[in-house]
Jmol script that loads the backbone (N, CA, C; Angstrom):
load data "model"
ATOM      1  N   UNK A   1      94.569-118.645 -21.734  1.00  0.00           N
ATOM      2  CA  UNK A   1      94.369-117.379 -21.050  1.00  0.00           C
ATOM      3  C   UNK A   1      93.200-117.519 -20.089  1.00  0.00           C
ATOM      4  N   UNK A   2      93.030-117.045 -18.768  1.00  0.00           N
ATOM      5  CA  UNK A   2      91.883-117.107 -17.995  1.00  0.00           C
ATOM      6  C   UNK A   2      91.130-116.055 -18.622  1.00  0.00           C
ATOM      7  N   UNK A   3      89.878-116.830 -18.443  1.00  0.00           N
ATOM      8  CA  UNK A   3      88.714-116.114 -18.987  1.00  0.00           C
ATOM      9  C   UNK A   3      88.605-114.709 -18.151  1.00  0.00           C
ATOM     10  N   UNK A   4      89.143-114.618 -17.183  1.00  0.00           N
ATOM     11  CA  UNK A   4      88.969-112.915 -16.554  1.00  0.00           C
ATOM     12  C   UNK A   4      89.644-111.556 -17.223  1.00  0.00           C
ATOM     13  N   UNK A   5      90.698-112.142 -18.029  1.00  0.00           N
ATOM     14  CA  UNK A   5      91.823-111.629 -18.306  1.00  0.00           C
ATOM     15  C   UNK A   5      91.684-110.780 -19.743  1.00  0.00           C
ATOM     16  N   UNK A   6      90.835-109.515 -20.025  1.00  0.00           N
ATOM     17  CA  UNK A   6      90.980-109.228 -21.260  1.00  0.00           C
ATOM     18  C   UNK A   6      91.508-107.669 -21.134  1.00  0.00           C
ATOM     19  N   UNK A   7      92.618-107.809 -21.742  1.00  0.00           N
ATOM     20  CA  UNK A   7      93.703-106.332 -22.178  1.00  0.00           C
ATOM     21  C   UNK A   7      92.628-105.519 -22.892  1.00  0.00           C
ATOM     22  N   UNK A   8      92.451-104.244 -21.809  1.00  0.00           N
ATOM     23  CA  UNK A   8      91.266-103.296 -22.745  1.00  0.00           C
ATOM     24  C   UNK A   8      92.072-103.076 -23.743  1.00  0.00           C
ATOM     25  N   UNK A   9      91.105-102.560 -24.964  1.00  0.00           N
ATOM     26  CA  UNK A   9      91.675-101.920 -25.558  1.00  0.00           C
ATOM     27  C   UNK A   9      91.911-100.500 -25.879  1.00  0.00           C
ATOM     28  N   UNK A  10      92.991 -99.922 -26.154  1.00  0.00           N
ATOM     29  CA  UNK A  10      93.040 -98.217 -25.403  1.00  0.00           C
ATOM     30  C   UNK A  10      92.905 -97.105 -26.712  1.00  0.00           C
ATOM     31  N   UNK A  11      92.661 -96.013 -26.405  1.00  0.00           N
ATOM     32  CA  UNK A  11      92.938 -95.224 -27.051  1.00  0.00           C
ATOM     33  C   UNK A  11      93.579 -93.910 -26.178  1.00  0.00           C
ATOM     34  N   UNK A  12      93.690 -92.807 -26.525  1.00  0.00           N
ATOM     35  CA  UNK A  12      94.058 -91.967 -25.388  1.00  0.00           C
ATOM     36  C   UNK A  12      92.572 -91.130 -24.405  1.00  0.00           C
ATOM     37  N   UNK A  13      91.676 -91.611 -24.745  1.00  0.00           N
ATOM     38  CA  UNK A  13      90.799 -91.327 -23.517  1.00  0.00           C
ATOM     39  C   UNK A  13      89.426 -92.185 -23.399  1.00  0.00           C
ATOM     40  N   UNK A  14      89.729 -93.585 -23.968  1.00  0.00           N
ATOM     41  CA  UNK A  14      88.426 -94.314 -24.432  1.00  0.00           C
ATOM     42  C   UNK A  14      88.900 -95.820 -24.161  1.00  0.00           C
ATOM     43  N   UNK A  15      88.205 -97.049 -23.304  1.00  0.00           N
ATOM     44  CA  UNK A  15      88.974 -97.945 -23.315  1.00  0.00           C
ATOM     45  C   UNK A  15      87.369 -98.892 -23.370  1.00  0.00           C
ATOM     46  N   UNK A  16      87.660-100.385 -23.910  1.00  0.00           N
ATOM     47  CA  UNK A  16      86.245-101.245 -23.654  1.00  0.00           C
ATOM     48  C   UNK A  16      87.200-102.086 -22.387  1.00  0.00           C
ATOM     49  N   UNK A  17      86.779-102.594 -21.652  1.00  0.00           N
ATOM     50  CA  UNK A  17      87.248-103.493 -20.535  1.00  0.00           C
ATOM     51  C   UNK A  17      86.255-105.144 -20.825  1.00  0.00           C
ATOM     52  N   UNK A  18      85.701-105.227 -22.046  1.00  0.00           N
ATOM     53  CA  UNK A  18      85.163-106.541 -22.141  1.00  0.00           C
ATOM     54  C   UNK A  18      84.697-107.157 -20.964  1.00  0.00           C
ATOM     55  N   UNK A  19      84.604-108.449 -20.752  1.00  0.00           N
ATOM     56  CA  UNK A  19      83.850-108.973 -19.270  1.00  0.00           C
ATOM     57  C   UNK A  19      84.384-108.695 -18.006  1.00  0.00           C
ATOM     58  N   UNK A  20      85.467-107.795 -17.976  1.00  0.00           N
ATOM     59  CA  UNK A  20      86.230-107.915 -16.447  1.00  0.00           C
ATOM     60  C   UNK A  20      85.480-107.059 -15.472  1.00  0.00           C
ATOM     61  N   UNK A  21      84.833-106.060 -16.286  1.00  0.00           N
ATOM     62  CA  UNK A  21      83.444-105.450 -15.397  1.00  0.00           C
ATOM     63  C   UNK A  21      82.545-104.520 -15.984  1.00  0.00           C
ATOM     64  N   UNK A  22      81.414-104.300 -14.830  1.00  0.00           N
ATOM     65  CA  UNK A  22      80.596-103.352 -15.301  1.00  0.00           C
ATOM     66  C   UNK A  22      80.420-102.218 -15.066  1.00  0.00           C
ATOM     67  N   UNK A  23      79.841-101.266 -15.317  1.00  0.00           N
ATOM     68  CA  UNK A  23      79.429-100.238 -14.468  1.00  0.00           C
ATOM     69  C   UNK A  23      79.428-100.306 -13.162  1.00  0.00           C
ATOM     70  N   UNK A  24      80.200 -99.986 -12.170  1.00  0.00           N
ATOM     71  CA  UNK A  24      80.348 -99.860 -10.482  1.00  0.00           C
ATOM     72  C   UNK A  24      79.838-101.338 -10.244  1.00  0.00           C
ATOM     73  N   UNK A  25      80.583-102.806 -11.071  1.00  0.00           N
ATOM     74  CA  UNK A  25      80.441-103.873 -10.807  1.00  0.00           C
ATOM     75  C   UNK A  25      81.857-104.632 -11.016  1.00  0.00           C
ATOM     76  N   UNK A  26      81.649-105.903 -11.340  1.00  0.00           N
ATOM     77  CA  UNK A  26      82.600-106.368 -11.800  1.00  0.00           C
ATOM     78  C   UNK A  26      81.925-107.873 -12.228  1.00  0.00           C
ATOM     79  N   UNK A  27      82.847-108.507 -13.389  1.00  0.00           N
ATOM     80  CA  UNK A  27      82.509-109.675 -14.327  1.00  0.00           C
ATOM     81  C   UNK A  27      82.488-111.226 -12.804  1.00  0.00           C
ATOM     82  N   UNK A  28      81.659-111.913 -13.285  1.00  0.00           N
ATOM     83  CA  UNK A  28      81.908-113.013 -12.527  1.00  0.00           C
ATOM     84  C   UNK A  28      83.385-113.548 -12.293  1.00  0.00           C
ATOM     85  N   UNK A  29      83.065-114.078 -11.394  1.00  0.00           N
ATOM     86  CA  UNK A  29      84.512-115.384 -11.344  1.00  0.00           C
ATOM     87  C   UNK A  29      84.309-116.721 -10.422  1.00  0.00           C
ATOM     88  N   UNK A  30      83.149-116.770 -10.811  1.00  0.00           N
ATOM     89  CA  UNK A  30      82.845-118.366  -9.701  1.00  0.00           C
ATOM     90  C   UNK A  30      82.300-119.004 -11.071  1.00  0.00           C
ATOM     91  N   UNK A  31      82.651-119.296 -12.486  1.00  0.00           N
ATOM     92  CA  UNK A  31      83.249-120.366 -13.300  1.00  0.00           C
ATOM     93  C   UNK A  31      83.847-120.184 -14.503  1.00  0.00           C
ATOM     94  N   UNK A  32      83.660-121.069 -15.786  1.00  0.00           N
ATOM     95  CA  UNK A  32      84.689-120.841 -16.730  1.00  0.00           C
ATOM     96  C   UNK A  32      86.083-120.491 -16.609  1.00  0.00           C
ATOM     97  N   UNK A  33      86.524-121.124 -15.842  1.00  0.00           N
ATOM     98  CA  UNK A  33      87.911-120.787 -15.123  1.00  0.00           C
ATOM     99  C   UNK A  33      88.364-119.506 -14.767  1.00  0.00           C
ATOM    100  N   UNK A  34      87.602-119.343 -14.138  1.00  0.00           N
ATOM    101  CA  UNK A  34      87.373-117.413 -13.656  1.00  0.00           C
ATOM    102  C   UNK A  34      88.334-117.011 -12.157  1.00  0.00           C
ATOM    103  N   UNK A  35      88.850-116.523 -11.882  1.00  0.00           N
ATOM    104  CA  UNK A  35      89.915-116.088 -10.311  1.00  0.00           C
ATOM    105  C   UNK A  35      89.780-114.629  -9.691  1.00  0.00           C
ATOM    106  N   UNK A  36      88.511-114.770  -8.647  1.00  0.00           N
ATOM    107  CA  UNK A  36      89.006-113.271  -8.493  1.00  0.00           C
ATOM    108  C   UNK A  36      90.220-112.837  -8.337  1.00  0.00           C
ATOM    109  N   UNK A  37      91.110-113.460  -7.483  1.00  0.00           N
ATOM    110  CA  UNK A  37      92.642-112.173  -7.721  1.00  0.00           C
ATOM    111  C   UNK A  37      93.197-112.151  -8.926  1.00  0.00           C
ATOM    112  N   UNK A  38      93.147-112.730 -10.116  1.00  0.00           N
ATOM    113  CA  UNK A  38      93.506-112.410 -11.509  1.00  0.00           C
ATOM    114  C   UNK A  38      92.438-111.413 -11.784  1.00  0.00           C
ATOM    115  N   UNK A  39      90.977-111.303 -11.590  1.00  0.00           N
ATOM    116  CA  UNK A  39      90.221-110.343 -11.730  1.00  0.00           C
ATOM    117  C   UNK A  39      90.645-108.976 -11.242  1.00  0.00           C
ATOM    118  N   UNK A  40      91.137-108.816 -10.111  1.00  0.00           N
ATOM    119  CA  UNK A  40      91.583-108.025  -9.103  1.00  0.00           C
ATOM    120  C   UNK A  40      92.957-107.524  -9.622  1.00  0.00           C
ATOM    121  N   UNK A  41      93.914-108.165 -10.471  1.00  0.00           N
ATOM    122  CA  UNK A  41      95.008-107.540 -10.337  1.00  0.00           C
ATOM    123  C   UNK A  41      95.107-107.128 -11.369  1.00  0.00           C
ATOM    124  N   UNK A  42      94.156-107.683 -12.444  1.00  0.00           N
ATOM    125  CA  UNK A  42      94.153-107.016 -14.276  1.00  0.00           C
ATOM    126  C   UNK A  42      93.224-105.991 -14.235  1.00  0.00           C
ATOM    127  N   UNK A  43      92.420-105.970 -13.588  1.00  0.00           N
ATOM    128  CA  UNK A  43      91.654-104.373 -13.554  1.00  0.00           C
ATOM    129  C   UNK A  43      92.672-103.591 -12.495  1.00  0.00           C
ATOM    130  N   UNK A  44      92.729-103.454 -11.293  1.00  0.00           N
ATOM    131  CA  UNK A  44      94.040-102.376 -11.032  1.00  0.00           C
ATOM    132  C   UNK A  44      94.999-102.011 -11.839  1.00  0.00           C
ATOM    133  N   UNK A  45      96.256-103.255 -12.355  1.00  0.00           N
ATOM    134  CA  UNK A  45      97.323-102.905 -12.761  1.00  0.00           C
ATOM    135  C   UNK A  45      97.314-102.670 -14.133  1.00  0.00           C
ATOM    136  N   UNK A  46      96.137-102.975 -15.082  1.00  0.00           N
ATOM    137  CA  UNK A  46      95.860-102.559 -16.381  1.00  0.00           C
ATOM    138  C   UNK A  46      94.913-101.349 -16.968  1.00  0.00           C
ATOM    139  N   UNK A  47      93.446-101.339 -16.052  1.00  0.00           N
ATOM    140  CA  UNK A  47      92.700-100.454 -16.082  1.00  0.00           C
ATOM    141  C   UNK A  47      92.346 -99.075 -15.326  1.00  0.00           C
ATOM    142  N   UNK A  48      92.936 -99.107 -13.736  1.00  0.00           N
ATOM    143  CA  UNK A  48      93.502 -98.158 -12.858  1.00  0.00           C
ATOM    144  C   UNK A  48      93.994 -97.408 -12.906  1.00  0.00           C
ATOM    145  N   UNK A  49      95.028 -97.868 -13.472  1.00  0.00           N
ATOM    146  CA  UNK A  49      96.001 -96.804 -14.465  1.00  0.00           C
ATOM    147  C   UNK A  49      96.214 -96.123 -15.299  1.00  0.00           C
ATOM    148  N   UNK A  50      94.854 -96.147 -15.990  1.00  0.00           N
ATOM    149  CA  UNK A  50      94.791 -95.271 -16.860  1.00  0.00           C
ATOM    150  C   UNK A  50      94.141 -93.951 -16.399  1.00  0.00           C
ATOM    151  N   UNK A  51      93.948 -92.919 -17.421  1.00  0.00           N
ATOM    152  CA  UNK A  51      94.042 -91.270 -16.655  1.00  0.00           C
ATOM    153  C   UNK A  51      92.842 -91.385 -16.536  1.00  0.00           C
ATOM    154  N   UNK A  52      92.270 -90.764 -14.758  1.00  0.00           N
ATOM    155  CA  UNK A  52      90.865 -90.660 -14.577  1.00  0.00           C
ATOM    156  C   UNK A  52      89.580 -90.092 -14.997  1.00  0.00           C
ATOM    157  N   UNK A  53      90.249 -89.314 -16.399  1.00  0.00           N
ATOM    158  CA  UNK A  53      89.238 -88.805 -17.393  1.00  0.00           C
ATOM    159  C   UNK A  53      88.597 -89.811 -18.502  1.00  0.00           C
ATOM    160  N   UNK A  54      89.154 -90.971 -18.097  1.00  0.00           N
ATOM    161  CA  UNK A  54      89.417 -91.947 -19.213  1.00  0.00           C
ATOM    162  C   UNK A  54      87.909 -92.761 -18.996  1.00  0.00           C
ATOM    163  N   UNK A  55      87.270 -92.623 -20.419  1.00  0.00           N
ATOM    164  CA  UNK A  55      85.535 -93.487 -20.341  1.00  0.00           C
ATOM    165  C   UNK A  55      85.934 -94.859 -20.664  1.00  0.00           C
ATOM    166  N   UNK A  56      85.068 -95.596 -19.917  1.00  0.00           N
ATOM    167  CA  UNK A  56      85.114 -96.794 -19.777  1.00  0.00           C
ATOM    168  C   UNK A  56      84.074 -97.070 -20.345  1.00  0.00           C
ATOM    169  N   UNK A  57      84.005 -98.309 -21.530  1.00  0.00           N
ATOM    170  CA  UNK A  57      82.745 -98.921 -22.305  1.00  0.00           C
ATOM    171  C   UNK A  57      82.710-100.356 -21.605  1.00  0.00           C
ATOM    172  N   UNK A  58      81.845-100.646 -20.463  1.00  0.00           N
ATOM    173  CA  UNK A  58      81.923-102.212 -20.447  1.00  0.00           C
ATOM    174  C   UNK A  58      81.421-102.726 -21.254  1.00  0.00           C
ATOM    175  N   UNK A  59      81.457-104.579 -21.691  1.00  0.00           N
ATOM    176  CA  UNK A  59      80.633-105.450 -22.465  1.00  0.00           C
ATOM    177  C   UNK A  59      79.645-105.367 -22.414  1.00  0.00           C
ATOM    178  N   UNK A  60      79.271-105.160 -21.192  1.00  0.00           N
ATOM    179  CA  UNK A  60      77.415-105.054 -20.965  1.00  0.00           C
ATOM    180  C   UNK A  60      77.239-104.663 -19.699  1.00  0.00           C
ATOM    181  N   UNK A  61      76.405-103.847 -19.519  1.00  0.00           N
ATOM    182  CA  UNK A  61      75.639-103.903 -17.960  1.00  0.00           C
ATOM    183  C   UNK A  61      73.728-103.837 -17.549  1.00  0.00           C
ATOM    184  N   UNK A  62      73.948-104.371 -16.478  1.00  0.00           N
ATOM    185  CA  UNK A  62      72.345-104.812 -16.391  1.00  0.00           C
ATOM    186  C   UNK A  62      71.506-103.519 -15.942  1.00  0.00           C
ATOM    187  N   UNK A  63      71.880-102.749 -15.636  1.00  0.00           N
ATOM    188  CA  UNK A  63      71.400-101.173 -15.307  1.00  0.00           C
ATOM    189  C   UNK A  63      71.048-100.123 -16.073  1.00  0.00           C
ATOM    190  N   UNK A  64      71.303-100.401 -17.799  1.00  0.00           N
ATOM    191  CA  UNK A  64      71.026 -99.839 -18.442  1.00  0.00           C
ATOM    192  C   UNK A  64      72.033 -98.505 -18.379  1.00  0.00           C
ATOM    193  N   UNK A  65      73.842 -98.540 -17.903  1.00  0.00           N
ATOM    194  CA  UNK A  65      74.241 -97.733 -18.025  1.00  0.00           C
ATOM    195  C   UNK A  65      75.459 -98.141 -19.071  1.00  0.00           C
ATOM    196  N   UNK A  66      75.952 -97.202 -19.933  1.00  0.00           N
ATOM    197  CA  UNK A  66      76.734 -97.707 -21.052  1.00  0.00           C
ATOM    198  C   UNK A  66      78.308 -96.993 -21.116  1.00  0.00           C
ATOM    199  N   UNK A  67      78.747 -96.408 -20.185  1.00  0.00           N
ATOM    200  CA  UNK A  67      79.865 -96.175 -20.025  1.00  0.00           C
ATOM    201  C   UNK A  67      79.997 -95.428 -18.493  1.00  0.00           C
ATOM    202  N   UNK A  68      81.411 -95.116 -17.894  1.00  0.00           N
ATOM    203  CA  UNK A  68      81.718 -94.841 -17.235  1.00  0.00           C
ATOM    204  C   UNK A  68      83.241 -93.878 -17.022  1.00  0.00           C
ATOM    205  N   UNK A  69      83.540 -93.601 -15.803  1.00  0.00           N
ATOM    206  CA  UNK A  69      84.875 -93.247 -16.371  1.00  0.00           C
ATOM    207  C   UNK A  69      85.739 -94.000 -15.197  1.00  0.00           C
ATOM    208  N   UNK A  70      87.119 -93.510 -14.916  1.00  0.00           N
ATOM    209  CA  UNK A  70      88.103 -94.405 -14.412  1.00  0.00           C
ATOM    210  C   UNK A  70      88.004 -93.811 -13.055  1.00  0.00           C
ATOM    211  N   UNK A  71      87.665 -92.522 -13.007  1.00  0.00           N
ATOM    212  CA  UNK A  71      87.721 -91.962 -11.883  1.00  0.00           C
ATOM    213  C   UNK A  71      86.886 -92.307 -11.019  1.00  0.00           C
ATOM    214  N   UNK A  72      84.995 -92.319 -11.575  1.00  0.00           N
ATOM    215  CA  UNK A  72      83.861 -92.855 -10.969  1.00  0.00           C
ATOM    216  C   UNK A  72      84.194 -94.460 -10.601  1.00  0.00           C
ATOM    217  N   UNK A  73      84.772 -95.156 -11.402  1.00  0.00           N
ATOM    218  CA  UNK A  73      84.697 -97.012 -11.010  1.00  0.00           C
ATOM    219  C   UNK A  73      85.937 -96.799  -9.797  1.00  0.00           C
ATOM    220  N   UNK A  74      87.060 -96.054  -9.387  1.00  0.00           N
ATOM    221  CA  UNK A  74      88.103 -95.991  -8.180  1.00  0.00           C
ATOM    222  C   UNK A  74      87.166 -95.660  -7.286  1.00  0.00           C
ATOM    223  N   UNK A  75      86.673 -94.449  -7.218  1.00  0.00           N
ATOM    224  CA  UNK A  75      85.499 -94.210  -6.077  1.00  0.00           C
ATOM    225  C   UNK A  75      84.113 -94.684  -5.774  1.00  0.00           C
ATOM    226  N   UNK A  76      83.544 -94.967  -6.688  1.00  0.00           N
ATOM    227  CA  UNK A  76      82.066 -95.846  -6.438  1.00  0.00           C
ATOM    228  C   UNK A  76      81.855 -97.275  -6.153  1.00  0.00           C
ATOM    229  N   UNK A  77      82.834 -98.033  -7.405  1.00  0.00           N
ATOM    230  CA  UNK A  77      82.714 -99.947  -7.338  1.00  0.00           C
ATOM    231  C   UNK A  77      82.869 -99.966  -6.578  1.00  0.00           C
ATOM    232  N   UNK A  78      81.717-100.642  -6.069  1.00  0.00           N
ATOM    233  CA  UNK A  78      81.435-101.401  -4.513  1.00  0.00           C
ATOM    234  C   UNK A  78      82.635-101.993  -4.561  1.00  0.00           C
ATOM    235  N   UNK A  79      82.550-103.139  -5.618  1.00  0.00           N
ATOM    236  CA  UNK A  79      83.720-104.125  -5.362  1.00  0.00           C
ATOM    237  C   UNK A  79      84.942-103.983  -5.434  1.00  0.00           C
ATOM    238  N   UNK A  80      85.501-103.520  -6.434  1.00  0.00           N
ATOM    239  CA  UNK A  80      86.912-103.495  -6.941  1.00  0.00           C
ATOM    240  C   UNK A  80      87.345-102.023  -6.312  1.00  0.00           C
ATOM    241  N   UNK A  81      86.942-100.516  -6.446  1.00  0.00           N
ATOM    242  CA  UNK A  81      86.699 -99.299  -5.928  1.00  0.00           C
ATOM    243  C   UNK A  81      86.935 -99.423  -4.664  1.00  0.00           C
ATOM    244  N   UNK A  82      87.159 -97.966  -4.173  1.00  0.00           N
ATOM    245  CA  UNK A  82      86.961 -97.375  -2.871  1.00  0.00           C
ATOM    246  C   UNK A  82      87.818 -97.910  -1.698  1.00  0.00           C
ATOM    247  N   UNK A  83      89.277 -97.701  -2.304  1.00  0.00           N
ATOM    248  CA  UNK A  83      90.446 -98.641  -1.327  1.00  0.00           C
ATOM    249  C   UNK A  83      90.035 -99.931  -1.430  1.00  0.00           C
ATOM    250  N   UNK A  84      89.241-100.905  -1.907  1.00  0.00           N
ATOM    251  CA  UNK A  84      89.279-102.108  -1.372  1.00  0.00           C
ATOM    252  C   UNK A  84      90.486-102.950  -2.008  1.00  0.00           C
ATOM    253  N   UNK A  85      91.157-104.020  -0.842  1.00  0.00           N
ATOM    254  CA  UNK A  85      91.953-104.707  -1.163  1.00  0.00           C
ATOM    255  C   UNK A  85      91.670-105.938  -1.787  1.00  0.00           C
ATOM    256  N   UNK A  86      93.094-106.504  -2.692  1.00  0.00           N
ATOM    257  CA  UNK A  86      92.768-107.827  -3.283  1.00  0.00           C
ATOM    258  C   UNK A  86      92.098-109.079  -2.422  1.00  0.00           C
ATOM    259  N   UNK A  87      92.456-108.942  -0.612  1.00  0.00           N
ATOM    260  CA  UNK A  87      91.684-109.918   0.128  1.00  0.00           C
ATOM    261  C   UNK A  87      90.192-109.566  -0.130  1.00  0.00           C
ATOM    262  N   UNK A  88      89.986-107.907   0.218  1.00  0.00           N
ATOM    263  CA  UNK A  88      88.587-107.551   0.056  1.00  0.00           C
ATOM    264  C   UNK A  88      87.626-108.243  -0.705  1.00  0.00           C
ATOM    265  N   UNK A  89      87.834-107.683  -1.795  1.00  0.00           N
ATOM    266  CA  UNK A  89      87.679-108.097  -3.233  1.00  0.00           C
ATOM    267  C   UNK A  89      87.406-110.124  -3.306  1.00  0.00           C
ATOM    268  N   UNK A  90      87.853-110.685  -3.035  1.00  0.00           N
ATOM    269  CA  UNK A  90      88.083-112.245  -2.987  1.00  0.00           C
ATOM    270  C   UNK A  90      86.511-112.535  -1.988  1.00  0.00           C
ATOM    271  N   UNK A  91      87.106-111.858  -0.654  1.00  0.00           N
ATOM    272  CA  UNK A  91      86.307-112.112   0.012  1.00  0.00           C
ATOM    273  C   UNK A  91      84.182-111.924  -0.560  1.00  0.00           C
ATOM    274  N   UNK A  92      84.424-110.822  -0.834  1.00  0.00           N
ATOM    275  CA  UNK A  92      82.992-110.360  -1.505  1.00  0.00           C
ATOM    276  C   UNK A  92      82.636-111.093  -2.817  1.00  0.00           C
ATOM    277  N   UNK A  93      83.398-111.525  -3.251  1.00  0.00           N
ATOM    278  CA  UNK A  93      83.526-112.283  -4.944  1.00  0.00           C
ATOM    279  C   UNK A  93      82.912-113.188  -4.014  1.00  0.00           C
ATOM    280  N   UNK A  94      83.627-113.996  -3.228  1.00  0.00           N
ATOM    281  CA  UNK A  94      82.922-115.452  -2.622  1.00  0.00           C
ATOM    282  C   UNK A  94      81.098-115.656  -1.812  1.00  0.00           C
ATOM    283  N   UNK A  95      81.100-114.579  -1.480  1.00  0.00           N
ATOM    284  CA  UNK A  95      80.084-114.589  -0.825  1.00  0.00           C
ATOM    285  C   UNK A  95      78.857-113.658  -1.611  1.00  0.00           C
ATOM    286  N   UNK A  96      79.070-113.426  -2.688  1.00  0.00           N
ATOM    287  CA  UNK A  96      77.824-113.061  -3.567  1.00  0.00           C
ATOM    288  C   UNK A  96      76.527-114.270  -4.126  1.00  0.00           C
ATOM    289  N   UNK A  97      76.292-115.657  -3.563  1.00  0.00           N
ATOM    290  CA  UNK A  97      75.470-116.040  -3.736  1.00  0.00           C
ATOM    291  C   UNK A  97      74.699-115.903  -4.921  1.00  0.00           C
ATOM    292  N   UNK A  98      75.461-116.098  -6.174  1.00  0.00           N
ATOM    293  CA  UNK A  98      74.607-115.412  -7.374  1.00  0.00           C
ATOM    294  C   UNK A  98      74.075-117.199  -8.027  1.00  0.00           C
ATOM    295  N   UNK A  99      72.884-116.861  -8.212  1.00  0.00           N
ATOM    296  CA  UNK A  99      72.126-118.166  -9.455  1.00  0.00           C
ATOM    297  C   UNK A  99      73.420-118.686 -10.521  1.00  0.00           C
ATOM    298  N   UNK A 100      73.284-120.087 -10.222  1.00  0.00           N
ATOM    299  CA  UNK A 100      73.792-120.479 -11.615  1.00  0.00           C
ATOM    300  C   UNK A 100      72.917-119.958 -12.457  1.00  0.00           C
ATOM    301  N   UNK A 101      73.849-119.650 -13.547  1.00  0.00           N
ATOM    302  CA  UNK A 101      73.045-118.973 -15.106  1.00  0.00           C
ATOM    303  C   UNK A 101      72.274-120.007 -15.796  1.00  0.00           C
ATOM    304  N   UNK A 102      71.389-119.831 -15.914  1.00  0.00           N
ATOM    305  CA  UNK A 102      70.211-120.795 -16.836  1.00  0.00           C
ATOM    306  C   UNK A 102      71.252-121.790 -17.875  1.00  0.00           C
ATOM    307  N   UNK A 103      71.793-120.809 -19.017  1.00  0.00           N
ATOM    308  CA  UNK A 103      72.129-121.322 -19.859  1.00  0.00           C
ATOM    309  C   UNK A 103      73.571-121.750 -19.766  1.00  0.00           C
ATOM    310  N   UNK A 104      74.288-121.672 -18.914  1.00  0.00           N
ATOM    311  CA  UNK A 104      75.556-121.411 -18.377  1.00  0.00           C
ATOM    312  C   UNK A 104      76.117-123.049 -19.252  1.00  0.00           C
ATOM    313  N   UNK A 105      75.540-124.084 -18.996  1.00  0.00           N
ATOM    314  CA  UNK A 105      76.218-125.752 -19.540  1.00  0.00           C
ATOM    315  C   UNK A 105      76.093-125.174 -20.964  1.00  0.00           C
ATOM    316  N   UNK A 106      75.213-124.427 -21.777  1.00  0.00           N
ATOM    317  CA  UNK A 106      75.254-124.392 -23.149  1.00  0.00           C
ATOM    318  C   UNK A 106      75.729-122.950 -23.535  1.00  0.00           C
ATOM    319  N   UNK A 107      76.158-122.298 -22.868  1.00  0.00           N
ATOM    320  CA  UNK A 107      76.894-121.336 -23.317  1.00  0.00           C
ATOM    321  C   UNK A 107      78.570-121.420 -23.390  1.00  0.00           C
ATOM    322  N   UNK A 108      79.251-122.152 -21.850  1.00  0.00           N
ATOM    323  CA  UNK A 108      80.290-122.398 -21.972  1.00  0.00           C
ATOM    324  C   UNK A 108      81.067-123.075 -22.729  1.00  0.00           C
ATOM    325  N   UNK A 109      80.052-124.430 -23.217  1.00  0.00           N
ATOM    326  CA  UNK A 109      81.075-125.164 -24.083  1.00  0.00           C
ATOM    327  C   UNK A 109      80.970-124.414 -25.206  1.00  0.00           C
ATOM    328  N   UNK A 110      80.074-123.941 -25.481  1.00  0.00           N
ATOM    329  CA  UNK A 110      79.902-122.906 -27.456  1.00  0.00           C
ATOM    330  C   UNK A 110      80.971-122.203 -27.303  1.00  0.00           C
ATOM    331  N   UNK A 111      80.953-121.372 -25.941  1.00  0.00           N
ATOM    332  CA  UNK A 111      82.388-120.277 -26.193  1.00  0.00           C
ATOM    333  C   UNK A 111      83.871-120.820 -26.318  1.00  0.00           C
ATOM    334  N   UNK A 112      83.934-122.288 -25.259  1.00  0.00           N
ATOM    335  CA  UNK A 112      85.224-123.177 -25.823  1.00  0.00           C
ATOM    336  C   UNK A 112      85.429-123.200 -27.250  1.00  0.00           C
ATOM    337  N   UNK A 113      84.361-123.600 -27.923  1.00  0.00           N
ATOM    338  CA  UNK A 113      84.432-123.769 -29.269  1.00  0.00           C
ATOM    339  C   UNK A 113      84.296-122.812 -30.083  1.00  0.00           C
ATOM    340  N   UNK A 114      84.512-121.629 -29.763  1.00  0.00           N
ATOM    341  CA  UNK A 114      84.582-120.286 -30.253  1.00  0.00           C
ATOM    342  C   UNK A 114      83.268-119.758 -31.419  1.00  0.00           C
ATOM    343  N   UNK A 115      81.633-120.402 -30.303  1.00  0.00           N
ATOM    344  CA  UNK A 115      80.648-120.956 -30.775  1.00  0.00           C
ATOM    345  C   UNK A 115      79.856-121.102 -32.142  1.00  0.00           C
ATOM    346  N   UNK A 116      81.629-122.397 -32.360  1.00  0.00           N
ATOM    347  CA  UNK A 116      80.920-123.680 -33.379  1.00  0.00           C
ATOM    348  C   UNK A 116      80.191-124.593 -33.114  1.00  0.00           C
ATOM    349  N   UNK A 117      79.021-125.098 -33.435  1.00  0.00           N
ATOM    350  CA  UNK A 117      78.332-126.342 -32.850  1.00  0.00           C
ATOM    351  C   UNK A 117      78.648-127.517 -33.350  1.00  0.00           C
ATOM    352  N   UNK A 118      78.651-128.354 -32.635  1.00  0.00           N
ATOM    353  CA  UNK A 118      79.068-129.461 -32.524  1.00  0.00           C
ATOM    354  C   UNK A 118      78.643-130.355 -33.686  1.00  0.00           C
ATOM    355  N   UNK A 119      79.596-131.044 -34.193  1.00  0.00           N
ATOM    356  CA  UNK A 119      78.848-131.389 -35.357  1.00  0.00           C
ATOM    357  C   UNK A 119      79.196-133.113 -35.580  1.00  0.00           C
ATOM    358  N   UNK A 120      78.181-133.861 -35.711  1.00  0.00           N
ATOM    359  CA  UNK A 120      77.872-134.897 -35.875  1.00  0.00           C
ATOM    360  C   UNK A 120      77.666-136.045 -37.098  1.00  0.00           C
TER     361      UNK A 120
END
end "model"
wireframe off; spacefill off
backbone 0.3
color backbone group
């Protein structure tokens, strides 16, 4: 499964969207085999769709905000939000210039290994 790809899970007005985004953001995709247009088409055609009263719990966000709803992330996300298209979207994914993550070599392989450590 690409790591972008996680099926919220629903209830009838409550969903978590795990890493695919944040609060008026969205989850990386420049590694761990990450794609923005798989990013792009599993949040529209899975999370979009749901009713715009509907709160959104991301995995985490760096803003200190802890939910959202469906209606605010269509109109606000810079990225994914506000008409932007799947080129859009690609395009801005590419050109965000973000730091490799410090820990990024020792986090990825732990999560391959569904972080078991390696054992010798």
């Amino acid at each position: 499964m690409n790591a972008n790809v996680f099926p919220p899970s629903l209830s009838a007005s409550l969903t978590q969207t795990h890493n695919s985004r944040s609060c008026n953001c969205s989850g990386r995709t420049d590694f761990q085999g990450g794609s923005a247009e798989t990013l792009y088409k599993s949040v529209h055609s899975q999370i979009f769709t749901l009713p715009e009263d509907t709160i959104v719990y991301p995995a985490h966000d760096y803003n200190g905000r802890f939910s959202s709803s469906i209606k605010s992330e269509k109109e606000n996300n810079p990225r994914l939000g506000d008409g932007k298209s799947q080129a859009d979207f690609v395009e801005i994914m590419k050109n965000l210039n973000l730091d490799y993550p410090k820990k990024i070599d020792v986090a990825v392989p732990a999560n391959m290994r569904c972080g078991v450590p390696d054992v010798e």
